[in-house]
Every structure is written in structure tokens, then in C-alpha cells.
C-alpha positions, 0 to 999 in steps of 0.5 A: 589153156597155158597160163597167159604170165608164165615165169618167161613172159615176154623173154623170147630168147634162151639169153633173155630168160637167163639175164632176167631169172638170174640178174633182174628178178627180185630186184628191189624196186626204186620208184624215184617219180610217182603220184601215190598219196602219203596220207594213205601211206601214212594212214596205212589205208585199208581198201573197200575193194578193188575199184578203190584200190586198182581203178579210182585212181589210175587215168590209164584206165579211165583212158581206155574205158572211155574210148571203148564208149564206157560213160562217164558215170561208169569212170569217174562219176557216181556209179557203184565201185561194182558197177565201175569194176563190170564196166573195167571187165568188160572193157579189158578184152578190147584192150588187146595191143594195149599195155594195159592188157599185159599190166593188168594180167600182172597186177592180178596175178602178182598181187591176188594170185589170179590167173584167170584174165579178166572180162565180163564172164570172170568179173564175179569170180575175180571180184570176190576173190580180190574182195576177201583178200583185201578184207584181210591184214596184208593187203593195206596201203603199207603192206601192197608196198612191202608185197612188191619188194619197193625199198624207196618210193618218192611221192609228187608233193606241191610246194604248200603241203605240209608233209605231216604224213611224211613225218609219220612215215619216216617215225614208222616201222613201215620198211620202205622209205617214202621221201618227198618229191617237190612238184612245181607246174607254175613257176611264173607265180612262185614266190621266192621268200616262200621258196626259199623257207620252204625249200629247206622244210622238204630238205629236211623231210629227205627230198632229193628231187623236183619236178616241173612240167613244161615246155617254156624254158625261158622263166626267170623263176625257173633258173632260180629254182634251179639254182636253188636245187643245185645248192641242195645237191637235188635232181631237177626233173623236167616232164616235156611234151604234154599237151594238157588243154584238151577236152574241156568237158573232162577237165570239168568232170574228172579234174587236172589229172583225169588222163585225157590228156595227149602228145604234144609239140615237139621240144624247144631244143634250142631254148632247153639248150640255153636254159641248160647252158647259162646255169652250167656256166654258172656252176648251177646245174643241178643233175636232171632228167629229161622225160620226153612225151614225144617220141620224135624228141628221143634222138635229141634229147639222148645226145643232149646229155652228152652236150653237159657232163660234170668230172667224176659224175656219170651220167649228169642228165638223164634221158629219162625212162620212156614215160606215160604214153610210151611206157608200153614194150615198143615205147621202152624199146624205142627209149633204150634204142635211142638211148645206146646209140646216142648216149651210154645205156649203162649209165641209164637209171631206169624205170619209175611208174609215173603213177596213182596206183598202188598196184602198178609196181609190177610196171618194174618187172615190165621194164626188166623183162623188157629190157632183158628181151631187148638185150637177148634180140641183140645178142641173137642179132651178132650185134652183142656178145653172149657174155653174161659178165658183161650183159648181167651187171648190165640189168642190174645196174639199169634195174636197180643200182644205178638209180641206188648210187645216182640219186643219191637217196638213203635207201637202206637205213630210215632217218 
């Protein structure tokens, strides 16, 4: 049986394999919007073994195991990490269509040096394999990190957190900057004065970025906030289309972000309009990006960022990278479609993971080899030229440098 993530996964064409191998692979990796814990960072945390370290923590899982029928004891409850593992074994086969089929190969492969695909028949196997090599000193919370080549990650922080552990990172000789990002849900019961005190603890801490989740672009409170980020020279991160009231019975059993969540309704066009209007013409607008849930919100919200530009900055708004249950191959493809026929795809600052998981950084190499692919079809198709001085700096700037130089992060020297 040929090994299943071969050095040309998912390249098709000769021209795909060249952009990947020569322009995007060893790329380091920018993470600029993920959900990883800082104390774990911080402490450097060792891993009792695979569950603890690939499935406690990762919904996309959790997701997949229940519509397969998994109970909720084998998930999220009180079963053993074992018995929780052979249930994610048992399931992966039924995953097949799924991106998760594909991250999971990757993950075992990269991070363990697994090929084997994993199912109910190999979960020993895989199991005491992966368990002796978390055992050992290269595979704590840092050196996962340090193993998928990151050079800066921003982690999801609420407004009271302390940022201890980012204090501890940044006095570290950990190599990858770890900054906060600032996470805001509620804006309606945001106090300004605490706002304000707080604002300047997370400048100080090295945060660049916040995030909201939202539909409702009206608030008060959220013009405030922007305006805030604007005199701060931060990015404005707006997570719209998600639909998060669903089952009530998982909510209670698995907690806010227990990935049971779905698509919801369509964008407010017209409001997110207005909302970025009166700030533009109060010279308040901060940079944004825009992550649409629902696909049928692709073709608007890429030309919207043609709607609000800045002199000498590109690329103000970002269409931002195909998120959550669009960050599959066909999602992706249908994000940079979207995004090269209505905007400029060269000015893109590509893919973050959106993720708990410290071994979904090979989510990265998913998107470049994607992209590659995507970029191959179109040279195959007549529609782009074969010319890899165009197309190479093109993967480079989508992979790497442009989220480097947009964000505005200092990636390459700690405070």
C-alpha cells in the first residue's frame, strides 16, 4: 500500500509541486488568531498522552464523534483517555470526505512519524507509539510549537485575564513569540473606564489584534472599542455567521465551546456597511478582517474590502481565510475564488487554525499545499501564465510575508 501523505499530497500538477517544494514549504508559520492556553505555554506543559494532547481539547473531533454515534461519556465525559482515543480510532475511517481524515494523517505523521492511518485495528500500535514519544523531552507544549517551525502565535484572551503566563513567555528563551489577542463577545456589558485601563495592559503585553464574534453591528460600545483599536494601530477582528444557541443538552454537557455549534444566517451587509462607514469617516477605522461563516456571504464581503481603502496601506480589510467549517480543501478554494475575482488575492494574509489543538499547525501546510494546487489548476486551465517569477512570490506572500509586514507583529526579535 503507497504511503497516503507522500511529499506531493494534494499537488496534482507539475506546477503545483514546484510552487509548493520550492516557494511554500519550510515557510515559518504566523498563527495570528488561535485558541491555544498561555498557561500551558508558559508552563511548558508535558502531555499524559494522546488524548490530552490531540483530542481534549479539539470540537472538530468531538463533532465528528458525535454524529457517528460516539456517546458523550467516550467525548467529553468521564471515560478514560484510552477509552476516549479507541473511540476517535474507530471513528477516523468514517471520516473519509472530511478534512479531518486528511489533518489527522498529517498530524500523526509530522508530529509522531506515523504513517500508518489510524482505526480501530491500529489504535494500539498508534497509541504506544505516540505515548513513548510524549513521555519524552521534545514533546512538551513549547517544543510541539518549536517542532512545527511557528515564529509567532497570537492566543484568544478576555478582557479580565491577567496575562501572567504572557509575561512569563515573553522572559523565556521559548523562540516563538506568543502575544495576546483581545477577545471581546459582549460588548453591550463592557465598561469603558475598565476598557480603557485594560486596553494599555494588553498594548503593553504586545497585542496587535481583537476579536469580536457577531452578527449585530449597531452597539455603541462596539464603535467605541474600535476607535480605541484605531488609536492603538490594532487589527479589528470581526468572526460573522455563527449560529451558537443550538443543543442546549451539549452546551450543558461540554461547555461554550463544545463545536455544536452551526452556519448561521446570512451577514448584515447594509449594517457592517454603516458600522464601517461612520468610523471611516471619523478617521477611526481600524485594519479588519472580516471571517465569514456562511459561504453565501463570500461574494460580498470580498468586494467590501474594496468599499474601504487607506493611501499607502494595502489591503485595509481583510477577506479573511476560510474559517471553521469551511477551512476543508473545497472551503479554501471557494475563499481564494472568491477573493481573486473580487478583491486582490496578492494582498491575502492567509491562513490562521482557529484552534485549541497544539498539533493543528500542520493546518498551514494544508492551505499552502492547497493554494499551490489551486494555483496549478489555473495554469493547467490557460487562465494563468506558467511563470514561476510571478506565481512563486505569489505563495510566499499569501504563506508567509504578508501577514509578516500587514500585522505589524515583531516576529523576529522578543521584547
Amino acid at each position: 500500500m503507497s504511503e497516503f501523505i507522500h511529499d506531493d499530497f494534494l499537488l496534482k500538477t507539475q506546477t503545483a509541486r514546484r510552487l509548493y517544494h520550492e516557494f511554500a514549504e519550510g515557510l515559518p508559520i504566523i498563527d495570528y488568531h488561535c485558541h491555544l492556553d498561555p498557561h500551558e505555554l508558559a508552563d511548558d506543559r508535558p502531555f499524559e498522552s494522546l488524548t490530552q494532547v490531540w483530542l481534549a481539547s479539539d470540537p472538530y473531533k468531538h463533532r465528528a464523534m458525535r454524529i457517528a454515534g460516539v456517546p458523550e461519556r467516550l467525548i467529553t465525559g468521564d471515560a478514560t483517555d484510552r477509552e476516549k482515543f479507541d473511540a476517535w480510532a474507530a471513528t477516523v475511517p468514517q471520516t473519509v470526505g472530511n478534512p479531518l481524515f486528511h489533518w489527522t494523517a498529517l498530524e500523526l505523521k509530522r508530529y509522531f512519524g506515523i504513517t500508518e492511518r489510524l482505526s480501530a485495528e491500529s489504535a494500539d500500535r498508534v497509541w504506544e507509539t505516540c505515548n513513548a514519544l510524549l513521555r519524552s523531552p521534545g514533546y512538551t507544549a513549547r517544543r510541539l510549537i518549536t517542532r512545527a517551525n511557528v515564529q509567532c502565535l497570537c492566543t484568544s484572551d478576555r478582557l479580565e485575564d491577567d496575562l501572567d503566563s504572557h509575561a512569563r513567555l515573553a522572559q523565556s528563551d521559548f523562540a516563538a513569540r506568543v502575544l495576546p489577542s483581545l477577545r471581546v463577545d459582549d460588548c453591550e456589558t463592557v465598561d469603558r473606564a475598565l476598557v480603557a485601563q485594560r486596553l494599555d495592559v494588553f498594548q503593553q503585553a504586545g497585542c496587535r489584534l481583537a476579536d469580536h464574534a457577531l452578527d449585530d453591528f449597531g452597539s455603541d460600545n462596539l464603535r467605541f472599542l474600535a476607535r480605541a483599536y484605531r488609536q492603538r494601530g490594532w487589527i479589528m477582528q470581526l468572526h460573522i455567521g455563527a449560529q451558537r444557541q443550538t443543543s442546549s443538552r451539549l452546551r450543558r454537557l461540554a461547555g461554550p465551546a463544545g463545536g455544536y455549534a452551526t452556519i448561521g444566517r446570512s451577514c448584515d451587509i447594509p449594517g457592517l456597511c454603516r458600522f464601517l462607514d461612520d468610523l471611516e469617516k471619523d478617521a477611526c477605522l481600524p485594519r479588519m478582517i472580516l471571517y465569514p461563516l456562511n459561504p453565501a456571504d463570500y461574494a460580498a464581503l470580498a468586494t467590501l474590502t474594496g468599499s474601504f481603502a487607506e493611501d499607502g496601506l494595502r489591503g485595509k480589510i481583510q477577506f479573511g481565510p476560510a474559517w471553521w467549517y469551511n477551512d476543508h480543501a473545497l472551503g479554501i478554494r471557494q475563499q481564494l475564488d472568491a477573493l481573486a475575482s473580487y478583491g486582490l488575492l496578492s494582498a491575502f494574509i492567509g491562513m490562521t487554525t482557529d484552534s485549541r489543538s497544539f498539533l493543528s499547525m500542520t493546518r498551514h501546510e494544508y492551505f499552502r499545499r492547497v493554494l499551490c494546487d489551486w494555483l496549478g489548476d489555473q495554469v493547467q486551465a490557460g487562465t494563468l501564465p506558467e511563470d514561476d517569477q510571478l506565481l512563486g512570490p505569489l505563495v510566499r506572500a499569501v504563506a508567509y510575508e504578508n501577514a509578516r509586514r500587514w500585522l505589524f507583529l515583531d516576529v523576529t526579535e522578543k521584547r
